[in-house]
N, CA, C and O atoms as a GROMACS GRO file, in nm:
protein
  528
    1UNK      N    1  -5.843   1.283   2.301
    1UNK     CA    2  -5.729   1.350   2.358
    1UNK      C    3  -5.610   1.255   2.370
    1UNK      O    4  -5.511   1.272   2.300
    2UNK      N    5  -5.616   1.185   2.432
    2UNK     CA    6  -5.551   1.007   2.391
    2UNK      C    7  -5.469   0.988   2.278
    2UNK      O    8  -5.348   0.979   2.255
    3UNK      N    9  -5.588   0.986   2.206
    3UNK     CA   10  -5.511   0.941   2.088
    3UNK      C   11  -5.398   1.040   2.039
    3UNK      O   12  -5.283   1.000   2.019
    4UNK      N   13  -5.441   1.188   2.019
    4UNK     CA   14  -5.316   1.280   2.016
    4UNK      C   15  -5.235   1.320   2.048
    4UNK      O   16  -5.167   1.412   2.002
    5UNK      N   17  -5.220   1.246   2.157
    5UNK     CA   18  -5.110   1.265   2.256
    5UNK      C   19  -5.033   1.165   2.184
    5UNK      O   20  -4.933   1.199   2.120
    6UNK      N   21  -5.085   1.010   2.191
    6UNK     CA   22  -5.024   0.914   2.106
    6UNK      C   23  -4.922   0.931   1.976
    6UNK      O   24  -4.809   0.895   1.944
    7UNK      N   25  -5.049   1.020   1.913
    7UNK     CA   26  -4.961   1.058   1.730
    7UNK      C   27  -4.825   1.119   1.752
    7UNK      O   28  -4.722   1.073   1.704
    8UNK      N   29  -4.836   1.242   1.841
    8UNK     CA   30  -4.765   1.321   1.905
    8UNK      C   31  -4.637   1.235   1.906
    8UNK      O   32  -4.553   1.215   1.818
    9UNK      N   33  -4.648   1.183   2.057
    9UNK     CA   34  -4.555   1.092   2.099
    9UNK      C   35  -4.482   1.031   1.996
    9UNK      O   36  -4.361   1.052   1.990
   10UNK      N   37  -4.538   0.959   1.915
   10UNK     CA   38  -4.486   0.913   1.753
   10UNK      C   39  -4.426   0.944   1.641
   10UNK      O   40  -4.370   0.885   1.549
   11UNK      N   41  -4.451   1.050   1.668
   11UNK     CA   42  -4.409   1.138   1.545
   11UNK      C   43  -4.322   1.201   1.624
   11UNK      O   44  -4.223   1.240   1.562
   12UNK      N   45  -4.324   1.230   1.758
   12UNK     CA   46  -4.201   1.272   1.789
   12UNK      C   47  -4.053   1.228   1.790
   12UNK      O   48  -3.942   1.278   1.773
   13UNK      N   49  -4.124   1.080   1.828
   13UNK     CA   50  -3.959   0.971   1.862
   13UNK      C   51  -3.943   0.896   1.716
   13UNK      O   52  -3.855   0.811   1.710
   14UNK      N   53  -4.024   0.921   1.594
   14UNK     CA   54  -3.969   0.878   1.439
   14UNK      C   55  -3.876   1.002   1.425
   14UNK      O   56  -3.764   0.954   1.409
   15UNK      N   57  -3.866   1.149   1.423
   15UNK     CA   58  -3.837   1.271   1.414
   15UNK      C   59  -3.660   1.230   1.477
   15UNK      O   60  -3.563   1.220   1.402
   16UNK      N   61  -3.658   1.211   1.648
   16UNK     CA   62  -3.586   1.203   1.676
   16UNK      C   63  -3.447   1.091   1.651
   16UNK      O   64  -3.324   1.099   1.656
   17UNK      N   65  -3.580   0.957   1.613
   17UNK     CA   66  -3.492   0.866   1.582
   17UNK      C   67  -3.382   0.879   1.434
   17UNK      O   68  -3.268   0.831   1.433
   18UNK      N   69  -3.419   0.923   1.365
   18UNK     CA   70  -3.439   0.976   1.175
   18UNK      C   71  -3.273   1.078   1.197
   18UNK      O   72  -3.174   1.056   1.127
   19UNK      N   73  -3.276   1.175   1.299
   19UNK     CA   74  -3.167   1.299   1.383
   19UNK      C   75  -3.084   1.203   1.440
   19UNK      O   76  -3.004   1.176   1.351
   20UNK      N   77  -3.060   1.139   1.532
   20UNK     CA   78  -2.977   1.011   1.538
   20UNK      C   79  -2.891   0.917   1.435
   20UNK      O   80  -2.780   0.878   1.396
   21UNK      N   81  -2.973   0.914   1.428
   21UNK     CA   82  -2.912   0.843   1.270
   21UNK      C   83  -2.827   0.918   1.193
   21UNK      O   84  -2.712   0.877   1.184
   22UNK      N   85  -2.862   1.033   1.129
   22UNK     CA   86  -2.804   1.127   1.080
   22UNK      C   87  -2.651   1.194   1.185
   22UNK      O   88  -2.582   1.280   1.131
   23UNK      N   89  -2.617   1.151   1.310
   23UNK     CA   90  -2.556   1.237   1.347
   23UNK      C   91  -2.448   1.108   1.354
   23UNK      O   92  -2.334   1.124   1.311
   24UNK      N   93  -2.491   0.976   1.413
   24UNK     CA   94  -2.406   0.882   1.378
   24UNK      C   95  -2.329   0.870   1.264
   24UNK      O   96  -2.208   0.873   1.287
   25UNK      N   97  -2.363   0.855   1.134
   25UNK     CA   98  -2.291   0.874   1.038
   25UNK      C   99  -2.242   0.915   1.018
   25UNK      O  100  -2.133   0.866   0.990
   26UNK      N  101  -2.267   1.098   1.005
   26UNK     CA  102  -2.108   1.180   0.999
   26UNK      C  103  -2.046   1.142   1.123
   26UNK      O  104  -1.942   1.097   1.076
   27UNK      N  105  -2.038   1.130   1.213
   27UNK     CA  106  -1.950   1.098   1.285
   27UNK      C  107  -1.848   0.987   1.262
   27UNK      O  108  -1.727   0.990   1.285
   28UNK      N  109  -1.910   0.906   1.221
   28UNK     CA  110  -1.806   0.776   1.143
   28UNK      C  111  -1.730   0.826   1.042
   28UNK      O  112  -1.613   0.793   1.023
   29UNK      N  113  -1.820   0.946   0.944
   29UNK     CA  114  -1.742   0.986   0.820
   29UNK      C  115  -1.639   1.095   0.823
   29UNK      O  116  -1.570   1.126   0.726
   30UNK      N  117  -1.633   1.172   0.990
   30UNK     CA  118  -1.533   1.210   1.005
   30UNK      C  119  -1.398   1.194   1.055
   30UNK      O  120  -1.296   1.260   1.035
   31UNK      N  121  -1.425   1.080   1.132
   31UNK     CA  122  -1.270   1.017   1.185
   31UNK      C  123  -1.181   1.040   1.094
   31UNK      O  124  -1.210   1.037   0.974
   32UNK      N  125  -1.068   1.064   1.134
   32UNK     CA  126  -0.964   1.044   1.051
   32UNK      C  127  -0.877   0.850   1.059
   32UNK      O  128  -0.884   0.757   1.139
   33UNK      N  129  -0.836   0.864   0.983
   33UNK     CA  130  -0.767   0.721   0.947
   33UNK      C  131  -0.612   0.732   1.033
   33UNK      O  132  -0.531   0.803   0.974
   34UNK      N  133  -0.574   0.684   1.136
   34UNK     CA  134  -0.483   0.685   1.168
   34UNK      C  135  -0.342   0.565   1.134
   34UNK      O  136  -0.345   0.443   1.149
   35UNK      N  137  -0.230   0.650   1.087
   35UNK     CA  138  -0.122   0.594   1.043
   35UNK      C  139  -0.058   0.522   1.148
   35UNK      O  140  -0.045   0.571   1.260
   36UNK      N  141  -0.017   0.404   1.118
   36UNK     CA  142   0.014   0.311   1.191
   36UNK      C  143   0.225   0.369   1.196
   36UNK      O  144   0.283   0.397   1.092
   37UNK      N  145   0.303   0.373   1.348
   37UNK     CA  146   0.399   0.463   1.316
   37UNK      C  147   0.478   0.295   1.350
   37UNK      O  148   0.448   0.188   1.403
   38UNK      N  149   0.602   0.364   1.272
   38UNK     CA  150   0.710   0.280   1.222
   38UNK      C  151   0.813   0.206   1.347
   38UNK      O  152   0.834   0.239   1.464
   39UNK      N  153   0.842   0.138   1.298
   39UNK     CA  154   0.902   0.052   1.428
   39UNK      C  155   1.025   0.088   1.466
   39UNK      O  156   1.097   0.122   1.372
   40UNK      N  157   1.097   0.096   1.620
   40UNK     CA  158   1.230   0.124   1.601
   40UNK      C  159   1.319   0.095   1.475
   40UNK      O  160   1.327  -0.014   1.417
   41UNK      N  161   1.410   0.255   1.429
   41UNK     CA  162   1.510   0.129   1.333
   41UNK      C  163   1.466   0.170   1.202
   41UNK      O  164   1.533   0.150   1.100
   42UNK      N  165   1.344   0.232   1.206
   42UNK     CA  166   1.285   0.197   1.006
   42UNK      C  167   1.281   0.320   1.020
   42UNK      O  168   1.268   0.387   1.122
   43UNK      N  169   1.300   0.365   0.855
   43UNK     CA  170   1.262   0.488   0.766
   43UNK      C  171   1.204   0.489   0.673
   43UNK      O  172   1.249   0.438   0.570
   44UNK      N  173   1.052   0.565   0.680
   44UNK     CA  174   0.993   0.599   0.505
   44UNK      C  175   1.076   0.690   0.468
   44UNK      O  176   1.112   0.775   0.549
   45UNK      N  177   1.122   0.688   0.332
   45UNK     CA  178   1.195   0.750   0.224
   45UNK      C  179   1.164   0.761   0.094
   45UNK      O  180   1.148   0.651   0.040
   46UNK      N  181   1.148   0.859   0.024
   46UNK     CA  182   1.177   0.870  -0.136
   46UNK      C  183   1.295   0.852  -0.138
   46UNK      O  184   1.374   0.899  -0.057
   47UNK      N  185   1.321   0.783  -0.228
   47UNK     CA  186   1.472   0.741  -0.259
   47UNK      C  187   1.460   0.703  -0.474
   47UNK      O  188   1.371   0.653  -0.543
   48UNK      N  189   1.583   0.754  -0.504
   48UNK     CA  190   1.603   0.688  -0.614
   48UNK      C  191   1.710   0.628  -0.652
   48UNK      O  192   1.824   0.673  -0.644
   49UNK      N  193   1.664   0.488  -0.709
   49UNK     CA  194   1.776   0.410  -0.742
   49UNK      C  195   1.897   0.448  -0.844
   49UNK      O  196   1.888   0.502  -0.954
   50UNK      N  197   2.011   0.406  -0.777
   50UNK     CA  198   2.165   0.450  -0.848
   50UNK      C  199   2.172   0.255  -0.946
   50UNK      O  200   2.164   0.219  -1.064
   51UNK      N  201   2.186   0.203  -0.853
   51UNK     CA  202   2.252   0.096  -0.887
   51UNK      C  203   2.218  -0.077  -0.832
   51UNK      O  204   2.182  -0.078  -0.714
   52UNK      N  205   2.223  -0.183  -0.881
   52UNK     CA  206   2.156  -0.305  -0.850
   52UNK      C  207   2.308  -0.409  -0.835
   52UNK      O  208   2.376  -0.425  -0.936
   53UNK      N  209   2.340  -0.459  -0.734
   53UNK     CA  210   2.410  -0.604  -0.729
   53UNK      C  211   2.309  -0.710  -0.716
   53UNK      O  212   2.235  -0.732  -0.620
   54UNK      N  213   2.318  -0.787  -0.854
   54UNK     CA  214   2.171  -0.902  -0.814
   54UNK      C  215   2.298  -1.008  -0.768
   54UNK      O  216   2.420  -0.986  -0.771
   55UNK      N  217   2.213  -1.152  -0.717
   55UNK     CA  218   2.275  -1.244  -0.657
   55UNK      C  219   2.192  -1.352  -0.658
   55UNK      O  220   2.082  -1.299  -0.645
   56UNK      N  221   2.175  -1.472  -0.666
   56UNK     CA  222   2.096  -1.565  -0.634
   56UNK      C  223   2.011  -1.593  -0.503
   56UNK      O  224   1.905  -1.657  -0.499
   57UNK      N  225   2.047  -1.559  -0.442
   57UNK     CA  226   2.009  -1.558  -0.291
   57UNK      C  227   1.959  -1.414  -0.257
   57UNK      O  228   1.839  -1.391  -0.240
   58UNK      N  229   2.066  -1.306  -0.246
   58UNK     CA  230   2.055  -1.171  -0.174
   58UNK      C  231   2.087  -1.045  -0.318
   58UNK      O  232   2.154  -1.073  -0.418
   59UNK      N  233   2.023  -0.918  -0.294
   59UNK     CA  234   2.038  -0.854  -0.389
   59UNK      C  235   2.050  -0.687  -0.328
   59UNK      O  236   1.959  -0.645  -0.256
   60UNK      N  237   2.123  -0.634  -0.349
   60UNK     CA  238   2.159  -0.508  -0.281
   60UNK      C  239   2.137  -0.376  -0.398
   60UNK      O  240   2.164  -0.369  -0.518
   61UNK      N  241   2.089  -0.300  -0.324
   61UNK     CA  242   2.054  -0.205  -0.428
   61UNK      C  243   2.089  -0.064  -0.335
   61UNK      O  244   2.060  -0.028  -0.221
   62UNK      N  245   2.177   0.002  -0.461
   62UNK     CA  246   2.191   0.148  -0.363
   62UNK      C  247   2.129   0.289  -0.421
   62UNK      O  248   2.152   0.326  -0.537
   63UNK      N  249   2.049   0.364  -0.329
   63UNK     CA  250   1.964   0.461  -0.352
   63UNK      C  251   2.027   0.597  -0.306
   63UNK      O  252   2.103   0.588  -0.209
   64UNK      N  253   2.004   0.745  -0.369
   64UNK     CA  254   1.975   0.793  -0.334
   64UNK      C  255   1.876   0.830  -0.240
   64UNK      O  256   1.764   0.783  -0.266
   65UNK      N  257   1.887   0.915  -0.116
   65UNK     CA  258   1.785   0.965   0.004
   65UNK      C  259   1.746   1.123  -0.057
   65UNK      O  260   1.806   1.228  -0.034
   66UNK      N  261   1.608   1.101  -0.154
   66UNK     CA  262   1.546   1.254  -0.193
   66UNK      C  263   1.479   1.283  -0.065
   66UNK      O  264   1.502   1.396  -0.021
   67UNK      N  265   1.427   1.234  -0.018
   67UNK     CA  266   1.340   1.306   0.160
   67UNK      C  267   1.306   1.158   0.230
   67UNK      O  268   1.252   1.058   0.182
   68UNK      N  269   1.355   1.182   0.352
   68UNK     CA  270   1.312   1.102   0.475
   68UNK      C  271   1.133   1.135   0.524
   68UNK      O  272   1.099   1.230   0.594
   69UNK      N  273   1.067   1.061   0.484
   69UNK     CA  274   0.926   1.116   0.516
   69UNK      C  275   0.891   1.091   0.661
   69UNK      O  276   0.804   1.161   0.712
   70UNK      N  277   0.956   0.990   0.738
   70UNK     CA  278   0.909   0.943   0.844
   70UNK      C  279   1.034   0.863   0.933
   70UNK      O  280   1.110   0.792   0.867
   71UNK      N  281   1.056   0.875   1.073
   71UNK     CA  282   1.138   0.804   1.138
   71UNK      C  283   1.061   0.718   1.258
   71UNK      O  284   0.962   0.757   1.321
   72UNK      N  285   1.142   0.569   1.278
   72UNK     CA  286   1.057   0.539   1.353
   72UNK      C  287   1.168   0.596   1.504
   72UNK      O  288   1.255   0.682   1.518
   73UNK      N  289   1.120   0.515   1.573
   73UNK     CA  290   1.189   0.552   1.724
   73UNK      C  291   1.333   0.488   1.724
   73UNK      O  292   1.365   0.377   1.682
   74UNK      N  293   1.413   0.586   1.782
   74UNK     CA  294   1.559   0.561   1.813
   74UNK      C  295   1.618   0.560   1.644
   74UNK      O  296   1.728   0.508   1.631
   75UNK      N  297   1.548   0.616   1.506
   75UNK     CA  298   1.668   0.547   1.417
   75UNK      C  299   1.763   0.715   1.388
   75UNK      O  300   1.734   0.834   1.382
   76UNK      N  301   1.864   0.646   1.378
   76UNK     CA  302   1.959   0.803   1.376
   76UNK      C  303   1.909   0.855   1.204
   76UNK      O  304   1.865   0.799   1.103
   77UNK      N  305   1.949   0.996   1.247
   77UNK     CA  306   1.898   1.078   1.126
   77UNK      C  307   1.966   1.057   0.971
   77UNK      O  308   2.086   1.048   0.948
   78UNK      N  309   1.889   1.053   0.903
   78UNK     CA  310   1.945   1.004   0.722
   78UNK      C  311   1.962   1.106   0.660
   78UNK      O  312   1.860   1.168   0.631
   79UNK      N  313   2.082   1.154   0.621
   79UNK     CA  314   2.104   1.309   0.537
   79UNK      C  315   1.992   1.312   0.404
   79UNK      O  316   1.956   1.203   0.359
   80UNK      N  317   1.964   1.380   0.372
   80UNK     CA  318   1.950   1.382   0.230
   80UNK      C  319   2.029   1.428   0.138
   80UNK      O  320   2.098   1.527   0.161
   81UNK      N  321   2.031   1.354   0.004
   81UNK     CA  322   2.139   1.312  -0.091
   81UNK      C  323   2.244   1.214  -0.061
   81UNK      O  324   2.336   1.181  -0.135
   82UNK      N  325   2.216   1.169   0.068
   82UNK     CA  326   2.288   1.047   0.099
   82UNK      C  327   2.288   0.954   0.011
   82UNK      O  328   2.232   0.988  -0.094
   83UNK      N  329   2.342   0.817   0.013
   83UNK     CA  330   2.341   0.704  -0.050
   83UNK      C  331   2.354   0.628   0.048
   83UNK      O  332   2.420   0.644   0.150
   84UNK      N  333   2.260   0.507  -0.001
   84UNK     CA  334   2.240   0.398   0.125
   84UNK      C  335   2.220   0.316   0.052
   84UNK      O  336   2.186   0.337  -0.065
   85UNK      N  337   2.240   0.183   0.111
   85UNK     CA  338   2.228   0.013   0.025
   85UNK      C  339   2.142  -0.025   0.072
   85UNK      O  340   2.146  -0.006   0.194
   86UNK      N  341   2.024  -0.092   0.025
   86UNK     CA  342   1.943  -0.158   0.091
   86UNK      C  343   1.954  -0.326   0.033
   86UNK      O  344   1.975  -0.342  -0.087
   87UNK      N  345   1.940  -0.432   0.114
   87UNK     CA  346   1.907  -0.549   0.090
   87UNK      C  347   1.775  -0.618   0.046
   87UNK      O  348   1.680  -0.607   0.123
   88UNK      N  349   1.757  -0.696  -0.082
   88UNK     CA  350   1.613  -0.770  -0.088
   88UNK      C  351   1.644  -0.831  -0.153
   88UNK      O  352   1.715  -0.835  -0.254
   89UNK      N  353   1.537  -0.940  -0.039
   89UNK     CA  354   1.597  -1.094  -0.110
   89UNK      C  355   1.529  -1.157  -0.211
   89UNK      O  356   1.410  -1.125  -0.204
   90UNK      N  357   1.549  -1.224  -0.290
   90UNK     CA  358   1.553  -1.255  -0.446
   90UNK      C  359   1.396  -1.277  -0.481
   90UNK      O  360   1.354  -1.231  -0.587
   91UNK      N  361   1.292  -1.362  -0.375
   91UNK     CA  362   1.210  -1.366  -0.368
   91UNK      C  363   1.127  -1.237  -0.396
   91UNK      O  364   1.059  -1.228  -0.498
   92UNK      N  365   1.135  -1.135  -0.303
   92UNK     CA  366   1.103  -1.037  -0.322
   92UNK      C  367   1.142  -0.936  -0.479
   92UNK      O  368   1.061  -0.893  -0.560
   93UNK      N  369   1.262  -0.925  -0.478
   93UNK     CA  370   1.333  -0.844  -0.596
   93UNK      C  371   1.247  -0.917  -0.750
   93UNK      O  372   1.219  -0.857  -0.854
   94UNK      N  373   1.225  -1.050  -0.717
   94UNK     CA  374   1.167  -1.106  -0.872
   94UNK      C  375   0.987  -1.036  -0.837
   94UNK      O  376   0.927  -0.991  -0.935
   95UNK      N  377   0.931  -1.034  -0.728
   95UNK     CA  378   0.779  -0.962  -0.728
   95UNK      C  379   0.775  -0.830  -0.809
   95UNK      O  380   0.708  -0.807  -0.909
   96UNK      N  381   0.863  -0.744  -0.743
   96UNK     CA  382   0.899  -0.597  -0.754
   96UNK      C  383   0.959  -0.554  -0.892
   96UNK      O  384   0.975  -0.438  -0.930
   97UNK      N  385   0.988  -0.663  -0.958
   97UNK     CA  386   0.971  -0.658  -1.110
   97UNK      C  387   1.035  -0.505  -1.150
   97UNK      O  388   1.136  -0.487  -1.083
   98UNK      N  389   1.012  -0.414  -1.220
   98UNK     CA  390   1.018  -0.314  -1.280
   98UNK      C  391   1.029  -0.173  -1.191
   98UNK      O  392   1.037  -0.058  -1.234
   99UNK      N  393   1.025  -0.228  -1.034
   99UNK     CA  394   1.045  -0.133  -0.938
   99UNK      C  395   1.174  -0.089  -0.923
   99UNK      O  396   1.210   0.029  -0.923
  100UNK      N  397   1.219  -0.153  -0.915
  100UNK     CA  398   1.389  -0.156  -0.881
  100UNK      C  399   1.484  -0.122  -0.981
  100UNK      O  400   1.596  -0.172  -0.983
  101UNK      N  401   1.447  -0.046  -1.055
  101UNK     CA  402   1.564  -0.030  -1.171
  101UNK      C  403   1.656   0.094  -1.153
  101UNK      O  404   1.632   0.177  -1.065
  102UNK      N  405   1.723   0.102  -1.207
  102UNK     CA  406   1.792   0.234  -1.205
  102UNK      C  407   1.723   0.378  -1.244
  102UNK      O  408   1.635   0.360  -1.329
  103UNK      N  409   1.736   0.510  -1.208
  103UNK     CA  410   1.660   0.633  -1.188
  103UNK      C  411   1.530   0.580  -1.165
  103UNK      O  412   1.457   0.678  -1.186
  104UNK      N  413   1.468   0.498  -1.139
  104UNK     CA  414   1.332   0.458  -1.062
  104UNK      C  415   1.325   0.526  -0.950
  104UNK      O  416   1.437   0.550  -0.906
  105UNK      N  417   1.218   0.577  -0.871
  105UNK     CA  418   1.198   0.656  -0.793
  105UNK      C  419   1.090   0.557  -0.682
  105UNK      O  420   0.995   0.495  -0.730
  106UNK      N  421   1.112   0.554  -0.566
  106UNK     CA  422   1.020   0.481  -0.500
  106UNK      C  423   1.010   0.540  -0.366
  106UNK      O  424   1.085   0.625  -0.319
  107UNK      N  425   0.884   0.471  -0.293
  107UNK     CA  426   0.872   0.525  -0.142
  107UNK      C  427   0.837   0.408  -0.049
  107UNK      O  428   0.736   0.341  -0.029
  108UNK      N  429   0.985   0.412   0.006
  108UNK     CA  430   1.026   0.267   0.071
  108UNK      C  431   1.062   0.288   0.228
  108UNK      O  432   1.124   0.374   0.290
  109UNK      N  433   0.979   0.143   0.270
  109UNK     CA  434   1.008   0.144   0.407
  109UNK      C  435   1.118   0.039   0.490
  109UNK      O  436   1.095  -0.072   0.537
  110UNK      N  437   1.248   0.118   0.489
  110UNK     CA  438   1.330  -0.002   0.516
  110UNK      C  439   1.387   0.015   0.655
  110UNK      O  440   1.380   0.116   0.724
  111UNK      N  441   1.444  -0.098   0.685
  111UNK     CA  442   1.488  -0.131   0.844
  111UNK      C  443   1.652  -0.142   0.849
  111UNK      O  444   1.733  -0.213   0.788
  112UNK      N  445   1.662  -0.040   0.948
  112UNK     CA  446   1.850  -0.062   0.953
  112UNK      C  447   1.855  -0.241   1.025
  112UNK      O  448   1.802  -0.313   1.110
  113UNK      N  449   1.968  -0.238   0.908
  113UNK     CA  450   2.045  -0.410   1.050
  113UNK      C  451   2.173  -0.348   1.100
  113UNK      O  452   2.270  -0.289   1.053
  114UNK      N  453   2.115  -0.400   1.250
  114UNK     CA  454   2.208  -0.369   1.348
  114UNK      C  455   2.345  -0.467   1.308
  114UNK      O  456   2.338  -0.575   1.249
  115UNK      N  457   2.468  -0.401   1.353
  115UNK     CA  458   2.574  -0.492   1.336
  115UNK      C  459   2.615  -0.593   1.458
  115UNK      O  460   2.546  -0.573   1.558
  116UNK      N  461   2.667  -0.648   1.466
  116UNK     CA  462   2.716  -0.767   1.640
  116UNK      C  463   2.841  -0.641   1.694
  116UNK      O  464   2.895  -0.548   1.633
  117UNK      N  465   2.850  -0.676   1.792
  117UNK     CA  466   2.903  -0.611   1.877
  117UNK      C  467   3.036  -0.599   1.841
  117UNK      O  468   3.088  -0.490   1.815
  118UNK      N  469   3.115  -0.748   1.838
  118UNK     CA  470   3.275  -0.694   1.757
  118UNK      C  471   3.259  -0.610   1.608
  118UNK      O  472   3.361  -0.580   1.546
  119UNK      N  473   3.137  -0.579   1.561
  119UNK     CA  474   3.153  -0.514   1.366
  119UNK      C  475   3.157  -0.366   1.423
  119UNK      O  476   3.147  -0.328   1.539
  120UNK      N  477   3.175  -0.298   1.309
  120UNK     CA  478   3.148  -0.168   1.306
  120UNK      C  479   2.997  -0.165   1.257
  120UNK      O  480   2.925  -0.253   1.210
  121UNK      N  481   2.973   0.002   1.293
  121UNK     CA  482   2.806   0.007   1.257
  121UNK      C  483   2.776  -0.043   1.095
  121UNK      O  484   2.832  -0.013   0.989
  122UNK      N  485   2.690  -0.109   1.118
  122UNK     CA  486   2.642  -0.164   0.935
  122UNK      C  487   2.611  -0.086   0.891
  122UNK      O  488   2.539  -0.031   0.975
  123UNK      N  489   2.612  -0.035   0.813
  123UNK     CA  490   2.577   0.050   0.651
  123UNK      C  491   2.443  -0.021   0.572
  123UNK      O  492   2.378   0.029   0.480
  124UNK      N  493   2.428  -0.112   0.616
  124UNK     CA  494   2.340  -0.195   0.559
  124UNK      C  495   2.174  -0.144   0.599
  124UNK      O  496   2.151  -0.094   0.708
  125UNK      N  497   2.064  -0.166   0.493
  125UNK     CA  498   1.914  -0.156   0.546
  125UNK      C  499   1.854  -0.214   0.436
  125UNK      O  500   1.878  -0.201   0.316
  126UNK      N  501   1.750  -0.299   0.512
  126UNK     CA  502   1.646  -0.424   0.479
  126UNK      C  503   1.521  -0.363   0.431
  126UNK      O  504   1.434  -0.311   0.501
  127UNK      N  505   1.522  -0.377   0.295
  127UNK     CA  506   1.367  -0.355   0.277
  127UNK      C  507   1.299  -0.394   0.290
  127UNK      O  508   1.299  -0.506   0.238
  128UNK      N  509   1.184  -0.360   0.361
  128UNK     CA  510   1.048  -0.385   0.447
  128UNK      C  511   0.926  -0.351   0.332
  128UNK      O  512   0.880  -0.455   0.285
  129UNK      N  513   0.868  -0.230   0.280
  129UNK     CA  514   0.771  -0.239   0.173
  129UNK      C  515   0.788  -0.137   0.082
  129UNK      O  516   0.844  -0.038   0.128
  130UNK      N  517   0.762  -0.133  -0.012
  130UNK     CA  518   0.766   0.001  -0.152
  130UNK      C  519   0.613  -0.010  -0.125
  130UNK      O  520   0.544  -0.112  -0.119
  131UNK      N  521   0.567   0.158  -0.104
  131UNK     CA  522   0.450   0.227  -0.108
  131UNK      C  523   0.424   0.320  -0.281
  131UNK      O  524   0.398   0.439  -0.299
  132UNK      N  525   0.438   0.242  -0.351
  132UNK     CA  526   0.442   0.376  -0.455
  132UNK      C  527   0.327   0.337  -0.493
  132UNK      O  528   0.266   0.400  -0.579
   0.00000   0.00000   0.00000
């Protein structure tokens, strides 16, 4: 009688352990992946390139705004079909190789620069990363 109680017992908590297991996993496999959100100041954008000023140092490139995908906190709203300049510096612009050309299409995360207090508001924004 013992002993079947034993098997029992055994076969019960392999059963249960085996259901555990199984429920852990999907659970891991359902999380979703959460997007990390953008910093004051920045905008994801499709944008396509109009035009390139290269420079030795600094290189300005101005885009069309096809859709604002994302704003971070406090940045004022970006029309679409706007045109905006963005800055990248040479270092970068020589990585990005074949990104940056004209009617190139990209999905970029750039950062307004604030102007000093005697300027008027800058027009200016810093590219931060191309997601394409």
């Amino acid at each position: 009688m013992k002993s079947i109680l034993l098997i029992t017992f055994v076969i019960f908590s392999l059963i249960n352990c085996s259901n555990s297991k199984k429920t852990a996993e999907d659970s891991t496999q359902n999380k979703p992946v959460a997007e990390l959100p953008l910093a004051p100041g920045q905008i994801q954008a499709l944008l396509e390139i109009i035009d390139l000023e290269t420079d030795t140092t600094q290189n300005i490139v101005s885009a069309k705004v096809l859709e604002v995908k994302n704003y971070g906190s406090s940045t004022s709203p970006v029309p679409t079909e706007s045109i905006i300049n963005f800055m990248v510096d040479s270092d970068t612009f020589k990585k990005l190789g074949n990104s940056l050309k004209p009617n190139a299409t990209i999905n970029a995360i750039l950062s307004k620069i604030e102007s000093g207090k005697s300027q008027k508001t800058s027009n200016y924004w810093k590219l931060i990363s191309i997601n394409n």
